[in-house]
TORPA-4810 file (N, C-alpha, C, O; in nm, 3 decimals):
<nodes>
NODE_1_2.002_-2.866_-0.463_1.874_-2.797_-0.461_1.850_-2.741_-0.601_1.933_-2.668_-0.654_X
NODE_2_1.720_-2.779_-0.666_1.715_-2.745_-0.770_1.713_-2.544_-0.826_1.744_-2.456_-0.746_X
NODE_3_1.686_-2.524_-0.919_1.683_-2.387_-0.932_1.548_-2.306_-0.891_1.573_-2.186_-0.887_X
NODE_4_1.423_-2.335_-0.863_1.335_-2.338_-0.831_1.324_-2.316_-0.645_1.299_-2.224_-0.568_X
NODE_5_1.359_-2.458_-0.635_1.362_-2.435_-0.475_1.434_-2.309_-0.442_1.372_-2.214_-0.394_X
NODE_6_1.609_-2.304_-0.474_1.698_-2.193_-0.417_1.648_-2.069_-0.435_1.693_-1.977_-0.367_X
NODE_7_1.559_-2.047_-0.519_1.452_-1.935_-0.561_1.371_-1.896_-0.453_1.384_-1.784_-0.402_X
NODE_8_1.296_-1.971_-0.419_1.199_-1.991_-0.289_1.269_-1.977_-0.159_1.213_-1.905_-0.076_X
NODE_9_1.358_-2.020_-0.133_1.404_-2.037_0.024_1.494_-1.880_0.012_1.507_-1.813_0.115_X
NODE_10_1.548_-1.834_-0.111_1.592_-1.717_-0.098_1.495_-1.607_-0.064_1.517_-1.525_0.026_X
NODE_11_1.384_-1.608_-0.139_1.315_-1.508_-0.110_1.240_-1.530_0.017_1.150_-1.450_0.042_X
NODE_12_1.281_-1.685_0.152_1.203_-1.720_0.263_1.355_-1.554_0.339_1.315_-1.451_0.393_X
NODE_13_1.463_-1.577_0.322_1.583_-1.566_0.375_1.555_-1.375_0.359_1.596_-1.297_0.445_X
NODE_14_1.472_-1.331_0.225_1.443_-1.168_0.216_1.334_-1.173_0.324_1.356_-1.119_0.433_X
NODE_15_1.256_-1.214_0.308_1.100_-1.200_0.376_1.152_-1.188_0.509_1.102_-1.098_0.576_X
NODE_16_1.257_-1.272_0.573_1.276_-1.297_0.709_1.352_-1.117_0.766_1.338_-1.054_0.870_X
NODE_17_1.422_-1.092_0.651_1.517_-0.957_0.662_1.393_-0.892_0.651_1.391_-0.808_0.742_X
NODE_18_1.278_-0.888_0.580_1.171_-0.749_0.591_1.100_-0.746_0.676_1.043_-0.639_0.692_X
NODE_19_1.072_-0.845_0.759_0.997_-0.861_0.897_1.116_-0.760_1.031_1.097_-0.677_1.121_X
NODE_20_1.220_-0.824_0.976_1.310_-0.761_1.082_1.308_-0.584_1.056_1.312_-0.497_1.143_X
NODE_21_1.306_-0.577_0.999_1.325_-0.436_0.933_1.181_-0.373_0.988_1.186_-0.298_1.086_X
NODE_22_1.052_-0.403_0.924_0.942_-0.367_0.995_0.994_-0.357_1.116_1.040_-0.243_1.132_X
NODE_23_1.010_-0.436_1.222_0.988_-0.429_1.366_1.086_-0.354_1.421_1.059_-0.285_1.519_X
NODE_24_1.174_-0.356_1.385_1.312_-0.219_1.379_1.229_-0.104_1.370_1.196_-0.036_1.468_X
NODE_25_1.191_-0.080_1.236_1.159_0.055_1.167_1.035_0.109_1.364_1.028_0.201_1.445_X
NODE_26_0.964_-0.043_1.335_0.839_0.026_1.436_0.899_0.043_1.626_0.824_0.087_1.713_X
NODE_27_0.999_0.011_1.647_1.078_0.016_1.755_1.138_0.118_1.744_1.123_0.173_1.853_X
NODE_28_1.218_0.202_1.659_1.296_0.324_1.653_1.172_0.380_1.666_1.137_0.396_1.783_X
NODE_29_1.092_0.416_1.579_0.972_0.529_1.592_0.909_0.524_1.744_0.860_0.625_1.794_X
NODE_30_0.916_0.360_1.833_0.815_0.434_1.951_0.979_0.490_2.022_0.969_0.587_2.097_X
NODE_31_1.103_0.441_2.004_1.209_0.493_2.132_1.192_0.654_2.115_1.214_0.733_2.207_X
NODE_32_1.140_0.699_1.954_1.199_0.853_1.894_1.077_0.938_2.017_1.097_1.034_2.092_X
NODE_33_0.958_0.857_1.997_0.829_0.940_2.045_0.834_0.957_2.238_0.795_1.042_2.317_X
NODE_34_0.906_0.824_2.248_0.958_0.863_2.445_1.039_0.944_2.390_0.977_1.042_2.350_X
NODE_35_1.134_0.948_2.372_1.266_1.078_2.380_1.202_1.164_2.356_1.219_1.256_2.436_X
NODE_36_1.097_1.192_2.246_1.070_1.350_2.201_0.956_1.386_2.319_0.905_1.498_2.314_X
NODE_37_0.913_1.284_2.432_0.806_1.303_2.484_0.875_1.382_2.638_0.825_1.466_2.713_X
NODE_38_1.049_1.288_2.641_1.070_1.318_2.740_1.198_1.428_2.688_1.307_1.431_2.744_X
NODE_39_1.166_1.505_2.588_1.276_1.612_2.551_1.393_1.588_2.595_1.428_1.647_2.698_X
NODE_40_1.481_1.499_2.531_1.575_1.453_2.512_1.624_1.456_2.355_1.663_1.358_2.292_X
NODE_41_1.612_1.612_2.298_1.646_1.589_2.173_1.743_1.541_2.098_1.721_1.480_1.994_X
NODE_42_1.887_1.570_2.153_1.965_1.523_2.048_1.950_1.321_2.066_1.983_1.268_1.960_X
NODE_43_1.909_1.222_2.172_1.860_1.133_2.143_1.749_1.095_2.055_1.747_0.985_2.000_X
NODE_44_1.639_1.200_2.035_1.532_1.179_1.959_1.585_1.222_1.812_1.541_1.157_1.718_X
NODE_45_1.673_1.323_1.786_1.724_1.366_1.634_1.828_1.204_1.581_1.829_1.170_1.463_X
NODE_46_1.901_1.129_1.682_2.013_1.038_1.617_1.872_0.946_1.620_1.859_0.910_1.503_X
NODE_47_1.767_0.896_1.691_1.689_0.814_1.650_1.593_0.863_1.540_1.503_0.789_1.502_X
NODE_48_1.610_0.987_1.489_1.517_0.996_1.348_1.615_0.962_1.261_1.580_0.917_1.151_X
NODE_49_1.731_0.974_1.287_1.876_0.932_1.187_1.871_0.840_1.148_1.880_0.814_1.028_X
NODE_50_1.847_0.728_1.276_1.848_0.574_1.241_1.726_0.505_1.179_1.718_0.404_1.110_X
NODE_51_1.633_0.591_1.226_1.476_0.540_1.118_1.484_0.611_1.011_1.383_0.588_0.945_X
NODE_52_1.544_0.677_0.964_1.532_0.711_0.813_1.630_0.608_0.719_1.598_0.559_0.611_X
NODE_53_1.745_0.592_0.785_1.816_0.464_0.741_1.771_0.360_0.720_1.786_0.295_0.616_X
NODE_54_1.693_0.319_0.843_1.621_0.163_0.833_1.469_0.160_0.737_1.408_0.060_0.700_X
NODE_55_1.430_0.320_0.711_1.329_0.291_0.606_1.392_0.280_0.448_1.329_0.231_0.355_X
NODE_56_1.536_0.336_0.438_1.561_0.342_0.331_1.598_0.232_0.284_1.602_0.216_0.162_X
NODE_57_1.640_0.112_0.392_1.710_-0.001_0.358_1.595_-0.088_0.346_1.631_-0.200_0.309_X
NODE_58_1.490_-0.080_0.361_1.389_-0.132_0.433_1.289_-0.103_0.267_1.240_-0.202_0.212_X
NODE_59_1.275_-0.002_0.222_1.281_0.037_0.077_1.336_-0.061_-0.032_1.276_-0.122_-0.120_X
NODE_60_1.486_-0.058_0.005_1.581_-0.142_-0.100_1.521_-0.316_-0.102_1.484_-0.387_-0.196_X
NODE_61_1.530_-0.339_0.027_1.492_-0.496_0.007_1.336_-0.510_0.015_1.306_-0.627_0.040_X
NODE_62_1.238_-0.435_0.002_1.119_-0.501_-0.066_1.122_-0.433_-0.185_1.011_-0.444_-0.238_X
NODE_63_1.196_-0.367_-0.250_1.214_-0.384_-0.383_1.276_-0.480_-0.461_1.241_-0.495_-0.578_X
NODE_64_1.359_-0.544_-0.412_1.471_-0.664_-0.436_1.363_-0.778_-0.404_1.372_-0.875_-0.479_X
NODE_65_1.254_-0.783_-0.297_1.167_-0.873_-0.297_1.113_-0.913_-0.383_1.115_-1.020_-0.444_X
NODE_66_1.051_-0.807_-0.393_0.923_-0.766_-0.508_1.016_-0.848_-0.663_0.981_-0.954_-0.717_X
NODE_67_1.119_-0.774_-0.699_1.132_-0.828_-0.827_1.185_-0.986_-0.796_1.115_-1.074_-0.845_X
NODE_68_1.278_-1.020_-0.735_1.286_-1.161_-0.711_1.176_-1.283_-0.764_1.178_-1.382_-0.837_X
NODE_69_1.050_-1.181_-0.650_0.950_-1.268_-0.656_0.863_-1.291_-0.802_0.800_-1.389_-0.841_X
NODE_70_0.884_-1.174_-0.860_0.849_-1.204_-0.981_0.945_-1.280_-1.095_0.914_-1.279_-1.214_X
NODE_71_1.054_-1.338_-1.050_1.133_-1.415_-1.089_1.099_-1.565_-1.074_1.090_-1.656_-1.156_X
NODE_72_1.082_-1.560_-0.930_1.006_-1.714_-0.882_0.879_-1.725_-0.962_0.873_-1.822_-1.038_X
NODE_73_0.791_-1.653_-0.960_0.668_-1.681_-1.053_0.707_-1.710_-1.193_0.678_-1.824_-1.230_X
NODE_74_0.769_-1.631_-1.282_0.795_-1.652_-1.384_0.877_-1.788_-1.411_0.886_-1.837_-1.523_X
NODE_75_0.930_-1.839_-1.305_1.041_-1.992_-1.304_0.901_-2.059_-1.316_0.869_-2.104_-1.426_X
NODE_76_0.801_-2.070_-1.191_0.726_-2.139_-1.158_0.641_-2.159_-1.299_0.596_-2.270_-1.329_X
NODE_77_0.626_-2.066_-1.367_0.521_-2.086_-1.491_0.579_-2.147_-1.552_0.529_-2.254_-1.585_X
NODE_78_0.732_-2.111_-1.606_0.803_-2.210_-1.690_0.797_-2.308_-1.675_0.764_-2.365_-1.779_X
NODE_79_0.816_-2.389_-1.574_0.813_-2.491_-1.559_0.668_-2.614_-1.507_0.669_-2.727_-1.459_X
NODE_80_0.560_-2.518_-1.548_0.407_-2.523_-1.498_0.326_-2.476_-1.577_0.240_-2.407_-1.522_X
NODE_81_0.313_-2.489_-1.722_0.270_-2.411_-1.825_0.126_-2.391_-1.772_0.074_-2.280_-1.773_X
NODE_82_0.044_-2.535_-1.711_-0.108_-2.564_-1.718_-0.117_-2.424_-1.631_-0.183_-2.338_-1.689_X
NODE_83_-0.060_-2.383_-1.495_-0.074_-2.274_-1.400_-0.124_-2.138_-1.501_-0.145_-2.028_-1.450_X
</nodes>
């Protein structure tokens, strides 16, 4: 696989981890809002635990996206001057 492609399918392999992460992040927040609805705090405090984690990680890899992707573009021009 050239250097280009492995570029691309890596950042298919992040994208797939930030989707997961979204739907995590948005699944802890509704379990936190039943628990806090049904005052069950120390369940609703370890699920603000775990969504602050999953936003922070969740942080890290669309930052790692983000620059990646501006890696792939910059390959892509190199090798695509007319673009």
């Amino acid at each position: 696989m050239n250097g280009f492609k492995r570029q691309v399918y890596d950042q298919m392999e992040i994208a797939e981890e930030l989707l997961w992460l979204h739907a995590e992040v948005e699944k802890k927040k509704k379990m936190r809002e039943l628990m806090n609805t049904l005052a069950i705090e120390e369940s609703a405090l370890q699920l603000s635990s775990q969504l602050n984690d999953l936003q922070q990680r969740l942080k890290r890899v669309q930052l790692e996206f983000d620059e990646r992707m501006n890696e792939v573009i910059a390959s892509f021009r190199a090798d695509n001057p007319d673009y």
